[in-house]
C-alpha positions as CSV (number, residue, x, y, z in Angstrom):
1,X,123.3,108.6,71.4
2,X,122.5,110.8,74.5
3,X,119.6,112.0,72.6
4,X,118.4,107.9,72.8
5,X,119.4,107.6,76.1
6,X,117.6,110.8,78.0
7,X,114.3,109.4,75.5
8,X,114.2,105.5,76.7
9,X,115.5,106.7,79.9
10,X,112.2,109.0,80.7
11,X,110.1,106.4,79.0
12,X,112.0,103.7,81.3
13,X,113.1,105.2,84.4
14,X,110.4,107.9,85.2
15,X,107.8,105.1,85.4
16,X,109.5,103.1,87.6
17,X,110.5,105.5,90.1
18,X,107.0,107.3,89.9
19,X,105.3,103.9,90.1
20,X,108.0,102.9,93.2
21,X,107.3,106.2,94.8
22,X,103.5,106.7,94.3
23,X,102.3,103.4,94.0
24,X,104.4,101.3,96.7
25,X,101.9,98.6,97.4
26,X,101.1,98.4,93.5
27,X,104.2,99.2,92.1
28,X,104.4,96.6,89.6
29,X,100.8,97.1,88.0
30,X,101.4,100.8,88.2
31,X,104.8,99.9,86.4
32,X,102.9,98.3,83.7
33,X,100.1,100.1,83.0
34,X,102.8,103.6,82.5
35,X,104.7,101.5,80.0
36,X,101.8,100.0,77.9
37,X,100.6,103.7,77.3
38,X,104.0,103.7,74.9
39,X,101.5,101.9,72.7
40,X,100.0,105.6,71.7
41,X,102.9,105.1,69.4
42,X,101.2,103.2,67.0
43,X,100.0,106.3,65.2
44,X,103.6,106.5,63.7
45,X,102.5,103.7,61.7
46,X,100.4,106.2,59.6
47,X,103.3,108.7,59.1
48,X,105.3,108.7,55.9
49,X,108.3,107.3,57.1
50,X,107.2,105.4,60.2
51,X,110.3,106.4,61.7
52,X,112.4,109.8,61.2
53,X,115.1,110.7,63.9
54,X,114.8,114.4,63.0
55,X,111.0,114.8,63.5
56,X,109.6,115.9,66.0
57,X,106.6,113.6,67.2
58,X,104.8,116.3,69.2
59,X,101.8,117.6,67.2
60,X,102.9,115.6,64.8
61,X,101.0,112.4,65.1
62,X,97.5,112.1,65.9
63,X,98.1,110.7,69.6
64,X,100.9,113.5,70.2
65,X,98.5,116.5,69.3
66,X,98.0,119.6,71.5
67,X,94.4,118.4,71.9
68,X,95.3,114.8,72.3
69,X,97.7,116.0,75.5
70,X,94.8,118.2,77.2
71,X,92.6,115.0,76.8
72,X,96.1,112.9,78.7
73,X,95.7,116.3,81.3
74,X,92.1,115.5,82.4
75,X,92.7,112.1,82.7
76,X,95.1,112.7,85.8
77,X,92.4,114.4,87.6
78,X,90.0,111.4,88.2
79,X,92.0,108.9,90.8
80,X,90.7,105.8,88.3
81,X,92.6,106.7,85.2
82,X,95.5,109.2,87.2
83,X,98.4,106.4,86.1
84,X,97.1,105.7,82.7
85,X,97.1,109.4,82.5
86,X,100.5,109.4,84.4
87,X,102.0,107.3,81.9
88,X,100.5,109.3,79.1
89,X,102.3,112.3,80.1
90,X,105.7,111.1,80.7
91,X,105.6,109.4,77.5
92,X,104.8,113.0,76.0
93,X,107.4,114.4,78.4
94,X,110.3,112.0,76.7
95,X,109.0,112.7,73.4
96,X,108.9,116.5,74.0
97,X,112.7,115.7,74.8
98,X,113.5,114.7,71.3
99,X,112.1,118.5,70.1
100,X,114.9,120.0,72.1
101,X,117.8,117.9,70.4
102,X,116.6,119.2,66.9
């Protein structure tokens, strides 16, 4: 249950207040944009189940690979894609979350 809540939390929360912070005069669009990037969760789809509470997604899936997160890295260096890259990260940042409760 707390492991749920810290996860949804980041993926939630972190956004918002980044987006609230960083972004004021385009909070909401900054808002958005952070949560579609949960959509790099589609690669569980190819994972044998889709969904297992005791694995750990990082390096794992396609999308959560080592090389995958260096690629989400470099795209918060160009001010275009920084919150798509933003978003990217804190998604990685609650899965990485879900490691540590294993």
């Amino acid at each position: 249950m707390i492991q749920q809540g810290v996860h949804y939390g980041i993926h939630f929360i972190i956004p918002l207040v980044v987006a609230l912070i960083f972004f004021k005069s385009t909070w909401k669009m900054a808002y958005l944009i952070m949560i579609s990037t949960m959509l790099i969760d589609l690669d569980h789809l190819f994972a044998n189940p889709i969904f297992d509470a005791n694995r750990c997604s990082i390096n794992f899936h396609p999308l959560h690979s080592y090389f995958a997160i260096v690629l989400y890295v470099l795209l918060l260096l160009p001010k275009s894609t920084r919150i798509i890259g933003l978003g990217l990260m804190i998604h990685i940042l609650a899965d990485s979350m879900d490691c540590l409760f294993m």
